[in-house]
C-alpha positions as YAML, in Angstrom:
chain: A
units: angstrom
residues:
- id: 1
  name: UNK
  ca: [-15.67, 19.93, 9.60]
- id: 2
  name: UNK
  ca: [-12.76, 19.01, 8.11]
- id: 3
  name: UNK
  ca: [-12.81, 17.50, 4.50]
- id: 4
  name: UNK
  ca: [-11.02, 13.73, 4.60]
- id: 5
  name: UNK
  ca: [-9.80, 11.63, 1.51]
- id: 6
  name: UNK
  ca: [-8.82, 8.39, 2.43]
- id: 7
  name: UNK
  ca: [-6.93, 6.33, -0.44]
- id: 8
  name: UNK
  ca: [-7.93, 3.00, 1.03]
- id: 9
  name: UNK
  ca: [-9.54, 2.71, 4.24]
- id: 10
  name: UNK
  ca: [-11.90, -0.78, 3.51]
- id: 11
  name: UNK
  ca: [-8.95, -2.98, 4.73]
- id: 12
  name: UNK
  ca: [-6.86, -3.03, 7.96]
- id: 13
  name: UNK
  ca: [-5.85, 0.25, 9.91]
- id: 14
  name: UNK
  ca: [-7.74, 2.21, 6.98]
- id: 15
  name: UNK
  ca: [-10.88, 0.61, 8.63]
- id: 16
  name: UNK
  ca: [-9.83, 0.98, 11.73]
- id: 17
  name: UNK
  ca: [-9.49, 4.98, 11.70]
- id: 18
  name: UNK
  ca: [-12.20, 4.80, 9.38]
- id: 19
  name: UNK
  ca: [-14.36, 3.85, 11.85]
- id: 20
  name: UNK
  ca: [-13.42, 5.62, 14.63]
- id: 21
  name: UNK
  ca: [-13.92, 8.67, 12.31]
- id: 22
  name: UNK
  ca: [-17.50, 7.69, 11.94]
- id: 23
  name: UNK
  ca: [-17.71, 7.44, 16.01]
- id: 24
  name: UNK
  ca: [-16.27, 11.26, 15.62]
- id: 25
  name: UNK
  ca: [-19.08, 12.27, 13.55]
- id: 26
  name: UNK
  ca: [-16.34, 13.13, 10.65]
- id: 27
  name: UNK
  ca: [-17.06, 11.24, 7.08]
- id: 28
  name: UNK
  ca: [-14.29, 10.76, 5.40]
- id: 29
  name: UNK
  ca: [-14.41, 10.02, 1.80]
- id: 30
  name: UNK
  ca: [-12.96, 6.52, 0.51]
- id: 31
  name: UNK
  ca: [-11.48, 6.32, -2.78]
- id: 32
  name: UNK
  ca: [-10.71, 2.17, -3.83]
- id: 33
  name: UNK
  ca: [-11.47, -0.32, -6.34]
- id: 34
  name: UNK
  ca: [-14.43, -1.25, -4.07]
- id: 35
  name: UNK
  ca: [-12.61, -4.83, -4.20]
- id: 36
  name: UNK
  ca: [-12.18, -5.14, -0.55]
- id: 37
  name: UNK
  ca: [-14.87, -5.49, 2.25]
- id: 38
  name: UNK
  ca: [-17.32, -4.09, -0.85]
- id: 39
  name: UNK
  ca: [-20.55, -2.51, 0.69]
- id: 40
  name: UNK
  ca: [-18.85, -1.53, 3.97]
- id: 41
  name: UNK
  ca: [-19.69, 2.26, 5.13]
- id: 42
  name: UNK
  ca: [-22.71, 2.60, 3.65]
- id: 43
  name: UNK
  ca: [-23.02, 6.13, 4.94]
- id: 44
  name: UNK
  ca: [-19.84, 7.42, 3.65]
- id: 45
  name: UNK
  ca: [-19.56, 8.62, -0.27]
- id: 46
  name: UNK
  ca: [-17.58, 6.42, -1.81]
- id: 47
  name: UNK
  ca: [-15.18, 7.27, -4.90]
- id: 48
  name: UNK
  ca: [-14.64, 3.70, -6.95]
- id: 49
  name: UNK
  ca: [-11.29, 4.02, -9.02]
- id: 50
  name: UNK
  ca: [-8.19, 2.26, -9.81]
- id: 51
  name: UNK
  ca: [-5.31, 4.86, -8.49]
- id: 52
  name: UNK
  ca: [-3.55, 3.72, -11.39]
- id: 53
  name: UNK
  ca: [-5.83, 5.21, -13.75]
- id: 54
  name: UNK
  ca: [-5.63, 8.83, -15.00]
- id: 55
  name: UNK
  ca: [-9.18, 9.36, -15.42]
- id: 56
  name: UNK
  ca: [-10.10, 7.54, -12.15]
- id: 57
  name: UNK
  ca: [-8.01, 9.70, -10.47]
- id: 58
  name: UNK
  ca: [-9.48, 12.94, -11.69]
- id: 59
  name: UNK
  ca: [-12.34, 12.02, -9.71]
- id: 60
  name: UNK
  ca: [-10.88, 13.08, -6.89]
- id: 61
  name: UNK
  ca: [-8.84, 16.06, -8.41]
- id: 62
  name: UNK
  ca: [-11.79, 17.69, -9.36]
- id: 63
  name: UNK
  ca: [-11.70, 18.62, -5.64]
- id: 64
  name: UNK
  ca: [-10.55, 20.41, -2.61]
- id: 65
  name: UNK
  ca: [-9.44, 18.30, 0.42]
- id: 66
  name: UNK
  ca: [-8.38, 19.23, 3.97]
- id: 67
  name: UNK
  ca: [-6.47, 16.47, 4.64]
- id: 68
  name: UNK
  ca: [-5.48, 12.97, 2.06]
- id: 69
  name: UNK
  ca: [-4.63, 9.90, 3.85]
- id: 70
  name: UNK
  ca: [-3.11, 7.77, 1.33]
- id: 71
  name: UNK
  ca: [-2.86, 3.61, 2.20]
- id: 72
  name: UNK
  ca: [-3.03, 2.27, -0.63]
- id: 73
  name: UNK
  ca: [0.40, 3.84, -2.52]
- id: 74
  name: UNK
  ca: [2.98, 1.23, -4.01]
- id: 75
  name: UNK
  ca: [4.65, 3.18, -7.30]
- id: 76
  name: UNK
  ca: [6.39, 6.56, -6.94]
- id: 77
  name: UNK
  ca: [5.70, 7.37, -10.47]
- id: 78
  name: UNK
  ca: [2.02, 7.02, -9.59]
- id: 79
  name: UNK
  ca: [2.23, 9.10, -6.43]
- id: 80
  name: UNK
  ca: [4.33, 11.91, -8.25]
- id: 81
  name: UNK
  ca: [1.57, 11.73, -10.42]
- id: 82
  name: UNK
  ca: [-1.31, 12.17, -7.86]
- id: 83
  name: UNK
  ca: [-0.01, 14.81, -5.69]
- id: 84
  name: UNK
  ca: [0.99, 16.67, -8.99]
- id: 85
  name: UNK
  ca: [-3.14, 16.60, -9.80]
- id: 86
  name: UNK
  ca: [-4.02, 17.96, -6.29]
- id: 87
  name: UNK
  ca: [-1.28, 20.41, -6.07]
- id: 88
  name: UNK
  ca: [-3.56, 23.44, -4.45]
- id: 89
  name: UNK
  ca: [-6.09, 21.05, -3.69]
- id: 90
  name: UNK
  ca: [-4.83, 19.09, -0.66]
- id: 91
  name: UNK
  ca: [-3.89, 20.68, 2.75]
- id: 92
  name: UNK
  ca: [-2.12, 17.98, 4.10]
- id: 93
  name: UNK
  ca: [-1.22, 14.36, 2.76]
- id: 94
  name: UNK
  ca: [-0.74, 11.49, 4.78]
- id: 95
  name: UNK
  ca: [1.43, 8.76, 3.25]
- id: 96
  name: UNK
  ca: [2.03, 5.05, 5.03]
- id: 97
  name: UNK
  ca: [5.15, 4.27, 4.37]
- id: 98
  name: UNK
  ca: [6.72, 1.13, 5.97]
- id: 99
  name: UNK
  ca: [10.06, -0.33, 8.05]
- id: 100
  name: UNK
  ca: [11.33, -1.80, 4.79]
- id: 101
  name: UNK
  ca: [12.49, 1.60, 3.55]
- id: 102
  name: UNK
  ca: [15.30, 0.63, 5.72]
- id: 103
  name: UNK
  ca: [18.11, -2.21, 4.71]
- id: 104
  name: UNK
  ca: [16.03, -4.50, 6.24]
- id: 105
  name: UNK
  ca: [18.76, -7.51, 5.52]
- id: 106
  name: UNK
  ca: [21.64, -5.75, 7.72]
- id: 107
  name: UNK
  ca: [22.17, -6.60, 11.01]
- id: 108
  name: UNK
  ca: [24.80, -4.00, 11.37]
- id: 109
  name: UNK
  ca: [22.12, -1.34, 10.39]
- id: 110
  name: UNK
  ca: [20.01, -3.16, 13.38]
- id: 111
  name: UNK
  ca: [22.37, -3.19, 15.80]
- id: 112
  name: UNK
  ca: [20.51, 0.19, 17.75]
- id: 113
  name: UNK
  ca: [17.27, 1.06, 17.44]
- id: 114
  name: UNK
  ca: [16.66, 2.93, 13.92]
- id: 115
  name: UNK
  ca: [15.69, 6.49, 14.14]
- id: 116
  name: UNK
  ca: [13.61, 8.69, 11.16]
- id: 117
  name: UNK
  ca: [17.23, 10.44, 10.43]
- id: 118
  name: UNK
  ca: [19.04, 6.71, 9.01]
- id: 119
  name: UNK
  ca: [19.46, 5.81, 5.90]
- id: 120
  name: UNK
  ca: [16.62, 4.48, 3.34]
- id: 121
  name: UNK
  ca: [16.97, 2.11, 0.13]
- id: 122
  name: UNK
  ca: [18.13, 3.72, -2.78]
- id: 123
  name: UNK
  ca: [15.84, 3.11, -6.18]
- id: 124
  name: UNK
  ca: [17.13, 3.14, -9.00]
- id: 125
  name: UNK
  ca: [15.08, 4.26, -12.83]
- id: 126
  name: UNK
  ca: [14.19, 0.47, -13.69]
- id: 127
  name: UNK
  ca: [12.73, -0.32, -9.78]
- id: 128
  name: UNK
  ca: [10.64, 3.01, -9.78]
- id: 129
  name: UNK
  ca: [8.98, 1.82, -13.40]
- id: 130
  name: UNK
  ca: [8.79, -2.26, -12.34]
- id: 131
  name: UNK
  ca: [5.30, -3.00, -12.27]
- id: 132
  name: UNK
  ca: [5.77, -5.71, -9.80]
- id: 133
  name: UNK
  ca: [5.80, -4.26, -6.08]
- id: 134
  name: UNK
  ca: [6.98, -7.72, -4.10]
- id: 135
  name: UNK
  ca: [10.44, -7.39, -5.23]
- id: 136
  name: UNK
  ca: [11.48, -3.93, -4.54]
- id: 137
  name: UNK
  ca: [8.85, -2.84, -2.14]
- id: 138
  name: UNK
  ca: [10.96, -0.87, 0.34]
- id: 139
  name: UNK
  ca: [12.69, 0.61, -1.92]
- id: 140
  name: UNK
  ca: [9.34, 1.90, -3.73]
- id: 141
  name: UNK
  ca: [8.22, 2.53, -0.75]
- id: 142
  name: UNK
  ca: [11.65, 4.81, 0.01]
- id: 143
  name: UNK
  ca: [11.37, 6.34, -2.98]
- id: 144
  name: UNK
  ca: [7.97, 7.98, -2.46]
- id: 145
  name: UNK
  ca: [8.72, 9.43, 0.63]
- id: 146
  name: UNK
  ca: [11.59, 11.15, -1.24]
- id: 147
  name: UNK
  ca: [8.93, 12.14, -3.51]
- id: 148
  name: UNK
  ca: [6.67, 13.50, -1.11]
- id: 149
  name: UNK
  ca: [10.08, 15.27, 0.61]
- id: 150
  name: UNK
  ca: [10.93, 16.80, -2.60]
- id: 151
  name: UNK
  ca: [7.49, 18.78, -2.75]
- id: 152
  name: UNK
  ca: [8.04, 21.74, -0.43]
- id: 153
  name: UNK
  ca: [4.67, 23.43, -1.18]
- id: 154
  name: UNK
  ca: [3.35, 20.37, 0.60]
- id: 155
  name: UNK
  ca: [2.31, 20.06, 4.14]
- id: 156
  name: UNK
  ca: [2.95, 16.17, 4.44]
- id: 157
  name: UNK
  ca: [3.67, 13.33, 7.32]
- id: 158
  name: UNK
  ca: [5.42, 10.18, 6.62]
- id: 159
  name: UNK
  ca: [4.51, 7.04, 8.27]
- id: 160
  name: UNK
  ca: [6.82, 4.49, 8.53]
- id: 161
  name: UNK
  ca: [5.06, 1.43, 10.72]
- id: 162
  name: UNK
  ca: [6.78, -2.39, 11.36]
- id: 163
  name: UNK
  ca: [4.78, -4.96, 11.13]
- id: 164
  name: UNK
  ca: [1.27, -4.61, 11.76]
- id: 165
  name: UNK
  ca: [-1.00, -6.78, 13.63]
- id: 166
  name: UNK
  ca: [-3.94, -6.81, 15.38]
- id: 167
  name: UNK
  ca: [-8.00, -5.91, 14.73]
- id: 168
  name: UNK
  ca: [-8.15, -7.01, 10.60]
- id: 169
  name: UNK
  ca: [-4.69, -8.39, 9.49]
- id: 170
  name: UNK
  ca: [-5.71, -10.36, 6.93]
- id: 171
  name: UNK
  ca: [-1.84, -11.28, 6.80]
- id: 172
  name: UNK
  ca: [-1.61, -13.90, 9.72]
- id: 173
  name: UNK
  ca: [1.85, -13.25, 10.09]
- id: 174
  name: UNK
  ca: [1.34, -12.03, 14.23]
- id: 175
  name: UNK
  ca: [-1.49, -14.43, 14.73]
- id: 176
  name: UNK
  ca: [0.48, -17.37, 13.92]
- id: 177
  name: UNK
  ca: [2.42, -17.78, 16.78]
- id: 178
  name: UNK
  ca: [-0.89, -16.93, 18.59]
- id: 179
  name: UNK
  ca: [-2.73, -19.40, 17.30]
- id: 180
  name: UNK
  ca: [0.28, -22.34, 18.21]
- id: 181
  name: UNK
  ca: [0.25, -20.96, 21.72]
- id: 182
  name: UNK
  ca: [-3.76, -21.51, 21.87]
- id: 183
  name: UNK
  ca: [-3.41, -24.73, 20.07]
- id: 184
  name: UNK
  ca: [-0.69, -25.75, 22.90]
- id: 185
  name: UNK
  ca: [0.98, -27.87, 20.61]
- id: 186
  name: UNK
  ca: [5.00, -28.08, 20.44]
- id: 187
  name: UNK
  ca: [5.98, -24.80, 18.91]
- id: 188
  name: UNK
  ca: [9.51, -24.61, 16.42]
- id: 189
  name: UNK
  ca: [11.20, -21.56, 18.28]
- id: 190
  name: UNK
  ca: [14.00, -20.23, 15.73]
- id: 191
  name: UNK
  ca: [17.45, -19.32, 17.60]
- id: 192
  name: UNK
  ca: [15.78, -19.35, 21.00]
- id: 193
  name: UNK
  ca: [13.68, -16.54, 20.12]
- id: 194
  name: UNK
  ca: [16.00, -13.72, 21.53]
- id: 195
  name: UNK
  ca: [15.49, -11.49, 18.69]
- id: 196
  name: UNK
  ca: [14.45, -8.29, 20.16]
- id: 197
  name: UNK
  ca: [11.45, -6.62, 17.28]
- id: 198
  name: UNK
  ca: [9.24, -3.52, 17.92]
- id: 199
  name: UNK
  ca: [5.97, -3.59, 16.05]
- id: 200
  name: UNK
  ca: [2.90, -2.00, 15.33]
- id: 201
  name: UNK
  ca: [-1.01, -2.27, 16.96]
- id: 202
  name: UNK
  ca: [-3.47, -1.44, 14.31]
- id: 203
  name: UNK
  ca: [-5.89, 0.00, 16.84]
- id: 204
  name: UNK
  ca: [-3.23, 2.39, 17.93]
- id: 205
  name: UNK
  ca: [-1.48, 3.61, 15.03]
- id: 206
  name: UNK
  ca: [-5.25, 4.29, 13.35]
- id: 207
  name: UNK
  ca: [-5.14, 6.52, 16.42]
- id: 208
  name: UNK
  ca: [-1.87, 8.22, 15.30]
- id: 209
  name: UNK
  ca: [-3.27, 8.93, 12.03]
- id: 210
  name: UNK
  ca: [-6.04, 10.48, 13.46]
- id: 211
  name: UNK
  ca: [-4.18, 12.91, 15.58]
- id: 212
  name: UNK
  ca: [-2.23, 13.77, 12.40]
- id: 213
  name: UNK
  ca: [-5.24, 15.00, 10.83]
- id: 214
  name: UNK
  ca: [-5.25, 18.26, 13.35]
- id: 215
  name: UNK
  ca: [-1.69, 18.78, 14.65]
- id: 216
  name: UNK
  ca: [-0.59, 21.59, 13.83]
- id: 217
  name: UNK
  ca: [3.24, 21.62, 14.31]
- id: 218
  name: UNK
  ca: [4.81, 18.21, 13.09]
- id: 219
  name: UNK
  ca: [8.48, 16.58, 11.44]
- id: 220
  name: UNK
  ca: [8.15, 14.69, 7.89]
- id: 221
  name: UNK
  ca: [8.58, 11.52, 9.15]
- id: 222
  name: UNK
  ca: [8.00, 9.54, 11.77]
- id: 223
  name: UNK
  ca: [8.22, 5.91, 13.03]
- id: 224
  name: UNK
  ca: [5.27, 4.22, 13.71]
- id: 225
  name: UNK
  ca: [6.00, 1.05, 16.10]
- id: 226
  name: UNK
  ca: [3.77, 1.21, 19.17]
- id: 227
  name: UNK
  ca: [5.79, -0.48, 21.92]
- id: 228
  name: UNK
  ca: [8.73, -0.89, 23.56]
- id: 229
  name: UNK
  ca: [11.22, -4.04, 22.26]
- id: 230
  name: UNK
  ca: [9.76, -7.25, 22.49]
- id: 231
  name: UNK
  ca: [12.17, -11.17, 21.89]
- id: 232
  name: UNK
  ca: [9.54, -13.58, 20.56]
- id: 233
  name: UNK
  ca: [10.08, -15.53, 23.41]
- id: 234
  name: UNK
  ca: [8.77, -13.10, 25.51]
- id: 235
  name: UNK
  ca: [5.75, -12.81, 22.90]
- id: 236
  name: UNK
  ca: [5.01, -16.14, 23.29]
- id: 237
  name: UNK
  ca: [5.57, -16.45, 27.22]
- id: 238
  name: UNK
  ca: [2.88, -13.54, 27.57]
- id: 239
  name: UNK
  ca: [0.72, -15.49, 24.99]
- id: 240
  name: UNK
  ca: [0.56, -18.26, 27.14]
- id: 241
  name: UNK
  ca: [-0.41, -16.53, 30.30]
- id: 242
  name: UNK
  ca: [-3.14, -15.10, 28.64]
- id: 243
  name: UNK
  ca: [-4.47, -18.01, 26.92]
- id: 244
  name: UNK
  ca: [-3.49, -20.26, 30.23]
- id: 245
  name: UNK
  ca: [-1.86, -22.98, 27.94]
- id: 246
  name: UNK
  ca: [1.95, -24.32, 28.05]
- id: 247
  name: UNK
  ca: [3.20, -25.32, 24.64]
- id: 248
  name: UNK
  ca: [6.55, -26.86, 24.15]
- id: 249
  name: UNK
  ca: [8.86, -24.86, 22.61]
- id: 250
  name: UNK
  ca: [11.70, -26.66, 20.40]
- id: 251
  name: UNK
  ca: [14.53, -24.16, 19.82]
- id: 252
  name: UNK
  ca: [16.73, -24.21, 17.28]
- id: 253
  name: UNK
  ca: [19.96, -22.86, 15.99]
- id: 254
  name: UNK
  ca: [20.11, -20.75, 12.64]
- id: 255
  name: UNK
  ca: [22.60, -23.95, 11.00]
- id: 256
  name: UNK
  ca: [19.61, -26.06, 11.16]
- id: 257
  name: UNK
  ca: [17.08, -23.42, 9.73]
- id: 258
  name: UNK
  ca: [19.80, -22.77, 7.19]
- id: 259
  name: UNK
  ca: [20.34, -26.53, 6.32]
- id: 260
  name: UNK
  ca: [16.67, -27.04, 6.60]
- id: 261
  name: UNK
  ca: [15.81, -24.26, 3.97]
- id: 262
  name: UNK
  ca: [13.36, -22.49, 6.28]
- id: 263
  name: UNK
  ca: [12.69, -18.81, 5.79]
- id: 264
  name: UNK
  ca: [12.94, -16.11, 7.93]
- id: 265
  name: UNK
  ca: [9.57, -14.22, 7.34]
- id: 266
  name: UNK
  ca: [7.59, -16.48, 4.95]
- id: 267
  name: UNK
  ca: [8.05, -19.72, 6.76]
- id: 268
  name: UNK
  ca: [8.77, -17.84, 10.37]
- id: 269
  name: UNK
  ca: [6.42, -14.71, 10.72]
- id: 270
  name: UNK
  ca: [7.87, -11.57, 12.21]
- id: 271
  name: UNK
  ca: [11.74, -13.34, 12.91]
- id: 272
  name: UNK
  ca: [13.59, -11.60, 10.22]
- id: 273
  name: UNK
  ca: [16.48, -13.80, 11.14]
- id: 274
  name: UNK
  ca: [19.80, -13.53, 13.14]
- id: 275
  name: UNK
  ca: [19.56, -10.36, 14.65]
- id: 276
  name: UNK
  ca: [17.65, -7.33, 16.22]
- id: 277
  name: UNK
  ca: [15.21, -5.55, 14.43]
- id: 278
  name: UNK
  ca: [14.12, -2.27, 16.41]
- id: 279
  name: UNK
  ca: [12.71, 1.68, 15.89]
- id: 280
  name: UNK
  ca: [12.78, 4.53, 17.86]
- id: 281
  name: UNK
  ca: [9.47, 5.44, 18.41]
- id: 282
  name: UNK
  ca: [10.62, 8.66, 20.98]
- id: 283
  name: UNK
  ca: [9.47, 10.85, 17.85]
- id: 284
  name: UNK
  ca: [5.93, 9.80, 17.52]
- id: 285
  name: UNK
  ca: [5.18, 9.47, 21.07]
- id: 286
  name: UNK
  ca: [6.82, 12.99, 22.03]
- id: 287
  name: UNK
  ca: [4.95, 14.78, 18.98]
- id: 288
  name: UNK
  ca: [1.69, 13.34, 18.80]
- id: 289
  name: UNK
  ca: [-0.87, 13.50, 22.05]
- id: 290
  name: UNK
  ca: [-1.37, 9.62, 21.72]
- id: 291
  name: UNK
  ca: [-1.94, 6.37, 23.94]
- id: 292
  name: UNK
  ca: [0.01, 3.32, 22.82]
- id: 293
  name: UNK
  ca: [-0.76, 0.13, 24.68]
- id: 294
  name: UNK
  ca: [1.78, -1.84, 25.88]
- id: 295
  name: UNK
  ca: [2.88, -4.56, 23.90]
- id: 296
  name: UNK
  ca: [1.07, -7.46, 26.67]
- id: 297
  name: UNK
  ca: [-2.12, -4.39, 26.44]
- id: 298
  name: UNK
  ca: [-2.48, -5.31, 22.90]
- id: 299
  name: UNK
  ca: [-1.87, -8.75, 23.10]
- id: 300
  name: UNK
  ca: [-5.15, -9.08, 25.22]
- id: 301
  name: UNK
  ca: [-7.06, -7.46, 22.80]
- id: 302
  name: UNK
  ca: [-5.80, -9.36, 20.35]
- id: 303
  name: UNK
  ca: [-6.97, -12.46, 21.96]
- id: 304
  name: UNK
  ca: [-9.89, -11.17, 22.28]
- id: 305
  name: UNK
  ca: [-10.34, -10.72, 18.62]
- id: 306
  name: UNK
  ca: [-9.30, -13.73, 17.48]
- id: 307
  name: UNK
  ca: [-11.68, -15.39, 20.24]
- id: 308
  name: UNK
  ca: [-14.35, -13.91, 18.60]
- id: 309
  name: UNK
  ca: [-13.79, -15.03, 15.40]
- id: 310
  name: UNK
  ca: [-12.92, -18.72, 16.48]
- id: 311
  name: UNK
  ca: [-9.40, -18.73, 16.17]
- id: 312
  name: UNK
  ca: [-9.16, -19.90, 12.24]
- id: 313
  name: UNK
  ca: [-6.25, -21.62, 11.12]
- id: 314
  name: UNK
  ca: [-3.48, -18.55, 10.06]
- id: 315
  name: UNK
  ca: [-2.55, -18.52, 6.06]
- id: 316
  name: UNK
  ca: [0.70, -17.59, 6.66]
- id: 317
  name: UNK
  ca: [4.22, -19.76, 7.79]
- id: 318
  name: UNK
  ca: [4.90, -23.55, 8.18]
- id: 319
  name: UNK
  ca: [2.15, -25.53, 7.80]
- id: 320
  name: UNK
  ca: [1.76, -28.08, 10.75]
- id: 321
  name: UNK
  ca: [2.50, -30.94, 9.30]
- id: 322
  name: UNK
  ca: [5.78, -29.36, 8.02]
- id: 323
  name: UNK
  ca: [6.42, -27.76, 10.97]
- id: 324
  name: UNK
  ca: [5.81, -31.26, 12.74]
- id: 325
  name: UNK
  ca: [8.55, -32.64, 10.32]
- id: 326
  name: UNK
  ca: [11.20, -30.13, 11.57]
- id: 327
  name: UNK
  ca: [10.32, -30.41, 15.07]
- id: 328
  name: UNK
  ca: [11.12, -34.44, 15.00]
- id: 329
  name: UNK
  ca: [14.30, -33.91, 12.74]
- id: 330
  name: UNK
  ca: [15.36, -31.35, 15.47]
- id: 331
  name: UNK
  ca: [14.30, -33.87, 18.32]
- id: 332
  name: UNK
  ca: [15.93, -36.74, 16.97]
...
């Protein structure tokens, strides 16, 4: 049996593959602050550090590992510093990266879907030292992959996934628009909705990760959306089928969202604004011996999910009553 590190692996997709690890009869072992979902996997050994810490992280130098799945990376420095410690200690290393390696604010760059081979965000000396991740997280994020690339004595496979919903997002952002759709209350549509996205299911990119464990031939990098393109119109007509509701949807135009000061992302989850924002997934899905669902597959299960846990109000975007606000102004 193969020996597993997870960095991570108490949160979202970490818990996902970690438990469909457990189903495998493989224990990984999970190295975290124990801050999140503490006294989960009470079977497995856990390793309670701070990744950020030098003597933490010795704790899990001190060893050989098969394969290290790292989640939980946000500062090159740190990860130059971590792989340095298991040089000759770690077969393979897993990094998840993320979509905003690329320019995520140019629709040029958007205009076809982005393949492993574009461009990524330079960094420069000051971002790669700036303790605070919000700011320059893609290009962080770019910069550790070019880190990992620069290590040719190690076997490693870059993940680069959009956003991520599904089973244990504790980020709301997908489940908003769910939740208006199940509400059936008049829904603010930005610009129509005719944004085409591609995105990722947490159930099946755990499963990519899994199969990355054992493949033998591989790339560096890969993308890691699980379905075809998707407008979030055509999210939210599925939505209602599913949930047999029919919400109102008031479009409209990117002046008013301008002159209205709403934001793309924050205030709108997953519309990134004005144009397309779509990977090539052809990569992942020719290399790696894995089932995505479709994107209305996942939705389903999603409902489901969120059925079970009594569809909560989502802590991300508008409010309601602001979003109630808008919708008048934009009814007149």
């Amino acid at each position: 049996m193969k020996k597993i590190l997870i960095l991570g692996g108490t949160g979202f997709v970490g818990r996902i593959l970690t438990e469909n690890l457990i189903k495998l009869d493989i224990l990984p072992v999970l190295f975290n602050r124990g801050k999140r979902s503490p006294g989960i996997f009470p079977e497995l050994r856990h390793i309670t550090g701070d990744r950020l810490i030098p003597d933490d992280v010795k704790q899990m130098a001190n060893e050989n590992w098969d394969v290290v799945i790292d989640f939980s990376c946000m500062h090159p420095v740190n990860l130059d510093e971590i792989t340095e410690m298991l040089k000759g200690k770690a077969g393979r290393y897993i990094f998840i990266s993320t979509a905003s390696v690329y320019p995520m604010n140019d629709p040029e760059f958007w205009k076809q879907p982005v393949k492993e081979d574009a461009q990524t965000l330079p960094c420069t000396p000051e971002q790669k030292v700036d303790p605070d991740v919000g700011a320059t997280y893609g290009e962080k994020k770019a910069e550790c992959e070019r880190i990992l690339l620069s290590k040719d004595w190690l076997d490693s496979i870059i993940f680069r996934p959009g956003l991520i919903y599904g089973r244990y997002d504790y980020t709301d952002r997908f489940y908003y628009w769910l939740y208006r759709v199940h509400n059936n209350n008049k829904i603010l549509l930005p610009d129509g909705g005719k944004e085409s996205f591609t995105a990722t299911f947490s159930e099946d990119f755990a499963e990519l990760i899994r199969a990355a464990i054992d493949i033998p031939k591989h790339d560096k990098v890969y993308n890691a959306v699980t379905h075809t393109p998707v407008t979030l119109k055509q999210y939210i007509s599925d939505a209602t089928v599913l949930l047999g509701k029919s919400p109102e949807l008031v479009s409209v135009s990117n002046e008013f969202i301008e002159e209205n000061k709403i934001q793309p992302w924050a205030d709108l989850p997953a519309w990134v604004g004005a144009m397309n924002m779509c990977m090539d997934n052809s990569k992942a899905s020719n290399d790696f011996p894995v089932f995505f669902h479709t994107f209305n597959e996942s939705l389903k299960r999603c409902v489901d999910y969120y059925s079970s846990l009594g569809w909560k109000a989502p802590i991300a975007g508008l409010t309601y009553e602001r979003e109630n606000e808008l919708i008048e102004k934009a009814l007149g």
